[in-house]
C-alpha positions in Angstrom: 0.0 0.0 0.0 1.5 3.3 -0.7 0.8 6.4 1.2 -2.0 8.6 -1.4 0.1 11.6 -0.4 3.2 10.1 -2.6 1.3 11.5 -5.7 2.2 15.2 -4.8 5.5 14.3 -4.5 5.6 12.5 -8.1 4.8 16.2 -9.7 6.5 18.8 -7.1 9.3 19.0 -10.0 7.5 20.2 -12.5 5.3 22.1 -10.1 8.7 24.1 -9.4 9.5 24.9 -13.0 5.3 26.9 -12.5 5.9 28.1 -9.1 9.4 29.8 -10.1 7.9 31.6 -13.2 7.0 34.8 -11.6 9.2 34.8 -9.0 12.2 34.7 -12.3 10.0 37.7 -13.9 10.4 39.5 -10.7 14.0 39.3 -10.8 14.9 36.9 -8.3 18.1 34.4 -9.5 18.1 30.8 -10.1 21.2 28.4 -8.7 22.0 25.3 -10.2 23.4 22.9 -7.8 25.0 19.3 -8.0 26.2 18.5 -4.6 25.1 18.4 -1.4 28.3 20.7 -0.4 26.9 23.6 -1.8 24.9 25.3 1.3 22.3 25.9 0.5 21.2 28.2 3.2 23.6 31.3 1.5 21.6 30.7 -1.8 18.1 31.4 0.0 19.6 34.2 2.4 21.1 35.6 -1.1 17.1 36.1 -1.8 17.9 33.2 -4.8 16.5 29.7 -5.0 18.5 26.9 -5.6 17.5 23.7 -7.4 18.7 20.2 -7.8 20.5 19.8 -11.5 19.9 17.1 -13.7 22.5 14.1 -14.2 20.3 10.9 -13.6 19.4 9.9 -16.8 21.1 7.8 -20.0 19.4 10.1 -22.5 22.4 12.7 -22.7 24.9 10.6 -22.5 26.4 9.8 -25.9 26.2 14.0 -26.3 28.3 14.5 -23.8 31.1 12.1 -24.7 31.6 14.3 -27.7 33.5 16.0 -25.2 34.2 13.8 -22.4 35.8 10.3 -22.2 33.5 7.8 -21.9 35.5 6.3 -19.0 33.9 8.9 -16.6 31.4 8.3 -14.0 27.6 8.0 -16.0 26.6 10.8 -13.2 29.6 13.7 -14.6 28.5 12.8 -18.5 24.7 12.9 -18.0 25.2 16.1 -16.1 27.6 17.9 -18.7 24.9 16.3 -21.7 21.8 17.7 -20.2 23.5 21.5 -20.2 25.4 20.8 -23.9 21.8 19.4 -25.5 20.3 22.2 -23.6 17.2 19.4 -22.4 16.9 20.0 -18.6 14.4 22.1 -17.7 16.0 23.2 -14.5 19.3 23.9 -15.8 17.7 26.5 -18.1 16.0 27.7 -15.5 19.0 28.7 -13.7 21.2 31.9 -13.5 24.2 30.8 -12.1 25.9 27.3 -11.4 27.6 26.3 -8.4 30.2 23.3 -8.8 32.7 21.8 -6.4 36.2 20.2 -6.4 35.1 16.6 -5.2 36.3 13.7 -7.6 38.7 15.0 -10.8 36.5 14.0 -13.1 33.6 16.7 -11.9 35.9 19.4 -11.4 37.4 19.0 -15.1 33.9 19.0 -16.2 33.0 22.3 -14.6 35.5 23.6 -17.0 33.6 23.0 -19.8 30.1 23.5 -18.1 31.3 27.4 -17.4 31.6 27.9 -20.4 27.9 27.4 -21.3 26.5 29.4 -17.9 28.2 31.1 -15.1 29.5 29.3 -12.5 31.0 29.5 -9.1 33.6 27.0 -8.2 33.8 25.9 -4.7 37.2 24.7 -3.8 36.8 21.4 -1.3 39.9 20.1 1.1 39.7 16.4 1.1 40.1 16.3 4.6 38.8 17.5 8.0 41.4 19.3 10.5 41.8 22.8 11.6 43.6 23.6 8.5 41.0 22.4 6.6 38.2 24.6 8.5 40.0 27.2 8.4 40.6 27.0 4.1 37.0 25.6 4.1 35.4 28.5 5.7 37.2 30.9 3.5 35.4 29.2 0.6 32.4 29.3 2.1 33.0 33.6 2.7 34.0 33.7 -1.3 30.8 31.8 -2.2 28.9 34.3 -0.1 30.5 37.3 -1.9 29.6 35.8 -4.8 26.2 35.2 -4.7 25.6 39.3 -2.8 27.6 40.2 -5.8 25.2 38.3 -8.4 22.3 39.1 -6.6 23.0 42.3 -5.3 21.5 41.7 -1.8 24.0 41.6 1.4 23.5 38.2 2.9 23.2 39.1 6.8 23.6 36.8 10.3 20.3 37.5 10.5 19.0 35.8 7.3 21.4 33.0 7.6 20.1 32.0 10.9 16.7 32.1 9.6 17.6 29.8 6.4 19.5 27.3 8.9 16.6 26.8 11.3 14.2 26.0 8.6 16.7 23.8 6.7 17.2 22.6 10.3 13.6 21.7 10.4 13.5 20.3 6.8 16.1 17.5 7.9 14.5 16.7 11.0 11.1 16.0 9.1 13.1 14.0 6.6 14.8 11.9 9.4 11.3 11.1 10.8 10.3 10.4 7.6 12.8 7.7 7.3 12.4 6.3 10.6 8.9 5.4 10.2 10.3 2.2 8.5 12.2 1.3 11.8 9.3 -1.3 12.4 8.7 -4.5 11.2 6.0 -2.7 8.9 7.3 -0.3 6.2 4.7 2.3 5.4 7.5 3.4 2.9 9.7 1.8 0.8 13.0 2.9 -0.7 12.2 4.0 -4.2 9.3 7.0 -2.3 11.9 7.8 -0.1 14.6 8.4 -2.3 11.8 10.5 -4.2 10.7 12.6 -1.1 14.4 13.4 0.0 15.0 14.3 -3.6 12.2 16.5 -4.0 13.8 19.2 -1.6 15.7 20.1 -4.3 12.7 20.9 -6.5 11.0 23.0 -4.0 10.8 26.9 -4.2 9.2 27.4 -1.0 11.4 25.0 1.7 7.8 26.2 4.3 5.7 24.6 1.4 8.0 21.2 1.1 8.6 21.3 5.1 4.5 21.5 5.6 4.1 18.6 3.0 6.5 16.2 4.5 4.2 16.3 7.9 1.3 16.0 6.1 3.3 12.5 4.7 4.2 11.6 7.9 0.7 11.8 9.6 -0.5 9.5 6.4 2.6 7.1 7.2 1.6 7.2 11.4 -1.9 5.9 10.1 -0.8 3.6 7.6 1.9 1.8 10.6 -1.1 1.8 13.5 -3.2 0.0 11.0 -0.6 -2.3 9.8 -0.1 -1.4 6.3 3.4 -1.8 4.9 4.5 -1.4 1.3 6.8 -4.5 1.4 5.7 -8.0 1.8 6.3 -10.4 4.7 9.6 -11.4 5.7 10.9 -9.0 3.4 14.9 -8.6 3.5 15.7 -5.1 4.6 18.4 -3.9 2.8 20.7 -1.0 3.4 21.8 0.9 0.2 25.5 2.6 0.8 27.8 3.9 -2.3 26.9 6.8 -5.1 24.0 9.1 -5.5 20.8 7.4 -7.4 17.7 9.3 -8.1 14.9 9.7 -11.2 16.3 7.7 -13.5 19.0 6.5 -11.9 17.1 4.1 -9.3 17.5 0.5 -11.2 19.3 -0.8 -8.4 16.6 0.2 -6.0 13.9 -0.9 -7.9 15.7 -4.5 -9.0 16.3 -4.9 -4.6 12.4 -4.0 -4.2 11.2 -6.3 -7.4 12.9 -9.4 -6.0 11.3 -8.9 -2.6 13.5 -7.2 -0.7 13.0 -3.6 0.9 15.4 -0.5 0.9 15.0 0.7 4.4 17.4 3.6 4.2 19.8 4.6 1.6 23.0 6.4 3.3 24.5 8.4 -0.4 24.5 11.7 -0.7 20.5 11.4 -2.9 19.6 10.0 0.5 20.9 10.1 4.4 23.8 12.0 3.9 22.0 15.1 2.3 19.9 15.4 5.9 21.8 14.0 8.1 23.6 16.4 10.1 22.1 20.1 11.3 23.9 23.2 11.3 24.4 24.6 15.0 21.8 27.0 15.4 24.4 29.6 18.2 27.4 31.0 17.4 28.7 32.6 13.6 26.4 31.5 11.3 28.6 31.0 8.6 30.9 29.1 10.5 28.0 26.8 11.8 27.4 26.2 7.7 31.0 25.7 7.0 31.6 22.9 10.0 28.1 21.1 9.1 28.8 21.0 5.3 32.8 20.0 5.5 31.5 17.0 7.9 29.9 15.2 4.8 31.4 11.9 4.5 31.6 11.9 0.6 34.3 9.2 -0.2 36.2 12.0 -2.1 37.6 12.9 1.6 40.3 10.8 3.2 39.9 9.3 5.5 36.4 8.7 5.7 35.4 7.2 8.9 32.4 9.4 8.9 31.0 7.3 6.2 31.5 4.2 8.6 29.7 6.0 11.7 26.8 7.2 9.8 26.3 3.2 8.4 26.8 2.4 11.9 24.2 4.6 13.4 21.9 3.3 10.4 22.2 -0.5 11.1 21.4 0.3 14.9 18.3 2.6 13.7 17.0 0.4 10.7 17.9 -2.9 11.5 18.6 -4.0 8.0 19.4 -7.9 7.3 22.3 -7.0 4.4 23.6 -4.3 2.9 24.0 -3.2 -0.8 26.6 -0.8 -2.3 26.5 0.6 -5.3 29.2 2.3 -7.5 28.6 3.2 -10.8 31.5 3.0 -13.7 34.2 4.4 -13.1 33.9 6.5 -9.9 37.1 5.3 -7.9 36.6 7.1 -4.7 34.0 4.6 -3.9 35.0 1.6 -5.6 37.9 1.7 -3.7 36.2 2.6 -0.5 34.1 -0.9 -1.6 36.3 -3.2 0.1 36.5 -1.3 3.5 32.8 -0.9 4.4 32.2 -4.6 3.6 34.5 -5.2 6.1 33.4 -3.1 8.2 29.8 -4.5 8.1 30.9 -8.0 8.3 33.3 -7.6 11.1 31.1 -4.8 13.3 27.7 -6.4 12.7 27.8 -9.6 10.8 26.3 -8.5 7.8 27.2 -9.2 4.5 27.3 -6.9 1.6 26.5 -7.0 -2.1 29.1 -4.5 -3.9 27.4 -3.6 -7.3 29.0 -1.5 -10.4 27.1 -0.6 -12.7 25.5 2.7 -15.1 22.4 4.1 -15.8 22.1 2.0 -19.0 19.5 -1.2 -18.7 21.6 -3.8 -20.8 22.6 -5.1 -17.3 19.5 -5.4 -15.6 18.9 -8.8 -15.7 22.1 -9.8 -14.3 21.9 -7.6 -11.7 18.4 -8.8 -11.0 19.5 -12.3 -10.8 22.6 -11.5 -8.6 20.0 -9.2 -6.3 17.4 -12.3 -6.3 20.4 -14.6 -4.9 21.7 -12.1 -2.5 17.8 -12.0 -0.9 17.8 -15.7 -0.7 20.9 -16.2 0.6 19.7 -13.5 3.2 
């Protein structure tokens, strides 16, 4: 049974491209973003809305590697085709792009991705120390200037505090959201959560999303007093770990809940990792931003252990039975990062782990099914 609510969710991205129309006439700026370590909280204090960017989907694919290699990650080309065949809606609705230096591949493609729009480079340490703050905050004070000089608004303490307690609120909602699954019944299944935590990025009004995800969770409270769940009996919960999916990019999670298992929570950067951790609501606002957005445990930073401590707290909260990781071609931070969480789930809680590579393309999809149906089983 899914929750009827679900169905707003399944439009609130094209309801943004409508609900930003006069707002743009009015002047106000559009951000492009493609990472969850752009904060978000300058862009709105800026007076601008930010929006999820498109890089989910096969389509543009053999466009961009006109220009790319093809041995990149399927998430750098189908981001760099959508802006080069000009075919996502949301990138032409932005002003200005934010990137950042994460893997190499990304941060050579922002060189040819500024050439189409403006953007704004971010400059990300691969590591967390009090050098690293330090160099980290002054990125975070550049972006800042940027967007008050692109928008021509001063972004003051005043309206950063009031973005971070309402992104503050936004995250707790989402963590409720996933927790409702924490029971033997799931009222939601991994595929609508991986849409609900995406849809933030969609959303022009973070009040309007905010007041929509507690009108889900009342539906979900009803739906787990009255026993409903969206998986079946007995179904494996699984544990999704490893790179971003999303529209178009969720065969993985849809093969896992095909065969009969359940994604309970999904700790990538589309998921957990994008809500995980609040900004501190005292002190310098800015600094608050820079230490809550540094502390994401992308496997670009080394070492990573805050990866392992978020899968840790996961298992303890969800109770899942195995856990899958997925890395699409080619993105070696988290290929090689493969080896080391399986170890670490095996060793700290005697679970086993699927590791999965893959791309957005279905010729695979059967073999993956069959290696997903055998993983369940063995489960």
């Amino acid at each position: 049974m899914r929750a009827e609510i679900m169905e707003r969710f399944d439009g609130l991205a094209d309801k943004f491209l409508a609900d930003i129309e006069p707002l743009k006439d009015a002047g106000t700026l559009v951000v492009g973003i493609y990472c969850t370590y752009a904060p978000v909280e300058l862009v709105r204090a800026a007076g601008a809305i930010p929006v999820g960017l498109c890089g989910k989907k096969q389509a543009p694919i053999p466009a961009a590697e006109r220009v790319l290699p093809a041995n990149l990650c399927p998430l750098i080309k189908s981001s760099y085709g959508y802006a080069a065949t000009d075919t996502c809606p949301y990138f032409a609705a932005s002003d200005l792009l934010v990137g950042e230096t994460t893997c190499d591949g990304k941060k050579k493609m922002y060189e040819h991705l500024g050439k189409i729009k403006p953007l704004h480079l971010i400059h990300l340490p691969a590591t967390v120390g009090e050098a690293q703050e330090a160099y980290w905050l002054h990125e975070v004070r550049r972006f800042k200037a940027f967007l008050e000089e692109a928008t021509g608004r001063v972004i003051t303490d005043e309206a950063l505090r009031e973005e971070i307690a309402t992104q503050n609120e936004v995250r707790r909602l989402l963590f409720r959201v996933l927790s409702s699954s924490r029971g033997d019944r799931v009222p939601l299944g991994g595929l609508d959560m991986l849409l609900v935590s995406e849809a933030g990025g969609f959303s022009a009004d973070p009040h309007a999303y905010a007041a929509t995800l507690r009108e889900l969770l009342a539906e979900l409270d009803g739906l787990a007093a009255s026993g409903a769940s969206c998986a079946p009996p007995g179904a494996r919960r699984i544990l999704l770990t490893g790179c971003p999916a999303g529209r178009g990019s969720e065969k993985l999670v849809r093969l896992i809940e095909e065969s009969g298992g359940v994604v309970v929570a999904a700790e990538n950067c589309s998921g957990v990792k994008s809500f995980d951790r609040l900004v501190e609501e005292e002190g310098d606002p800015l600094a608050a931003i820079a230490r809550r957005y540094l502390r994401v445990p992308c496997s670009v930073m080394t070492p990573n252990a805050g990866r392992l401590e978020l899968l840790d707290r996961l298992t303890r909260e969800m109770r899942p039975h195995g856990v899958v990781d997925l890395t699409w071609h080619c993105c070696h931070t988290y290929n090689v990062e493969a080896p080391i969480v399986a170890a670490h789930m095996r060793d700290t809680h005697d679970l086993p782990t699927l590791h999965i590579e893959t791309d957005y393309a279905d010729a695979d999809t059967e073999q993956l099914r069959t290696r997903v149906e055998a993983f369940l089983e063995m489960l």
